[in-house]
Residue, then its C-alpha position, 0 to 999 in steps of 0.5 A: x475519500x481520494x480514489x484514483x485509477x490508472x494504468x498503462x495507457x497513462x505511459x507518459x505520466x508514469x515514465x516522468x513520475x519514474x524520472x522524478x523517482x530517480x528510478x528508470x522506466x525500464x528499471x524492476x521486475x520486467x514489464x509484464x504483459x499483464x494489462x488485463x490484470x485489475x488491481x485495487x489499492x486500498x490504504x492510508x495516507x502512504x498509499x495516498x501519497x501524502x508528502x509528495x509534489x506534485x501528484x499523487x500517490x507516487x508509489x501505486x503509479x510507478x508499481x502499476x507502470x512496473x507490473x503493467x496492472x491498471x490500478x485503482x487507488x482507494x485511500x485516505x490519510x488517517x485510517x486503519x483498520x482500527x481507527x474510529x471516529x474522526x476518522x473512519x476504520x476500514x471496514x466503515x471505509x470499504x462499506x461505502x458506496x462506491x467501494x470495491x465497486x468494480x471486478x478486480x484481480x487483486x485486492x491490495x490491503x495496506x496498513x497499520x501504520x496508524x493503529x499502531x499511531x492510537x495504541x491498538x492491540x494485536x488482538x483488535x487489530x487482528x479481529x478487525x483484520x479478519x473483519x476487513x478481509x471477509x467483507x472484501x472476499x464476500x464483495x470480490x470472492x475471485x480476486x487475489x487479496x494481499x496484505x501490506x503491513x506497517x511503515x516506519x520511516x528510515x532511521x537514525x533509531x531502532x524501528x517504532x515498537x507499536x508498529x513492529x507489534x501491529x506489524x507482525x499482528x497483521x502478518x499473523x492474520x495473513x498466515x492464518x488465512x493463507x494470505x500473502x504478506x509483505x511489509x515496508x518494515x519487515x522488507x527494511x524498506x527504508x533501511x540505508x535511505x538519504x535524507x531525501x527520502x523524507x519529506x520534511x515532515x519527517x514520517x512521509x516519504x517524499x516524491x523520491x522515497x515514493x519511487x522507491x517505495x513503489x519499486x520494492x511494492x512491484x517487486x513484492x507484488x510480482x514474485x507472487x505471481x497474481x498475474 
């Protein structure tokens, strides 16, 4: 488990991951004098930062720099709410030691890529969904908690089937329970990107899409209003 924190007080990182971003540091929503605000980040490998150089995870860096958040990063590649095994679910992941072990304002749910990668069906995903969620309001019963959805990287080609399903199962859940929901594929994120925005691997993004990625997360994030 890869858990990172970080914050205003890292400007001078930010701002390069921001040029390297090819996006400005002053560039977004505004600043916001929000430093009080403590985000957890939770995901997968695309919170992670899985594709990037030289560190990572580029997209929570430049949207804790954009909102003024200290953000904590709990993620790792591989994982969804689904997944077993080899690779832990989230609800296995969020049960361990060390887990949501500070006070947080918003709680950062990201995911679905990858129980759409093995096959799961809107009404497993939907019931480990509302799993994951009641364990983080019974650990953080004050916090904000945000759902993000699925990833599909940019075309050419329609948007993966499997992932659009999941992804709409999951914004079901969040409509049910009064949840915000936002998602790269639905957003069209990656619609219209270059090359560039790839790594060569072709499904993550590269340091340049992270920043992109990371501009639209803070985008989303402040037009809710959670601080």
């Amino acid at each position: 488990m890869r858990r990172r924190t970080f914050g205003r007080t890292g400007g001078l990182l930010s701002a390069l991951l921001l040029c390297v971003a090819g996006i400005p540091a002053s560039a977004g929503p505004g600043a916001q004098d929000g430093s009080s605000v403590r985000a957890y980040f939770f995901g997968d490998s695309l919170m992670n930062g899985t594709g990037s150089s030289p560190r990572r995870p580029v997209m929570a860096r430049v949207a804790a720099a954009r909102l003024g958040w200290d953000v904590e990063v709990d993620a790792w590649g591989g994982t969804g709410y689904t997944t077993t095994g080899r690779s832990p679910g989230y609800l296995d992941r969020l049960k361990r030691p060390g887990a949501l072990a500070g006070s947080y304002d918003v709680v950062l749910l990201e995911g679905g890529t990858n129980d759409a990668r093995v096959r799961s069906t809107p009404e497993q995903v939907q019931a480990a969904v509302r799993e994951v969620v009641a364990h983080v309001r019974d650990r953080q019963p004050t916090a904000a908690i945000v759902l993000m959805g699925a990833y599909d990287p940019p075309p050419p080609g329609r948007v993966d089937p499997h992932r659009a399903t999941v992804d709409e199962a999951i914004e079901a859940v969040a409509d049910s329970l009064g949840l915000p929901f936002f998602s790269p594929i639905s957003g069209g994120w990656t619609q219209g990107q270059p090359p560039a925005f790839l790594h060569p691997d072709r499904l993550h993004p590269s340091t340049r899409g992270y920043g992109v990625m990371g501009s639209r997360l803070a985008e989303e994030l402040a037009a809710l209003d959670l601080g």
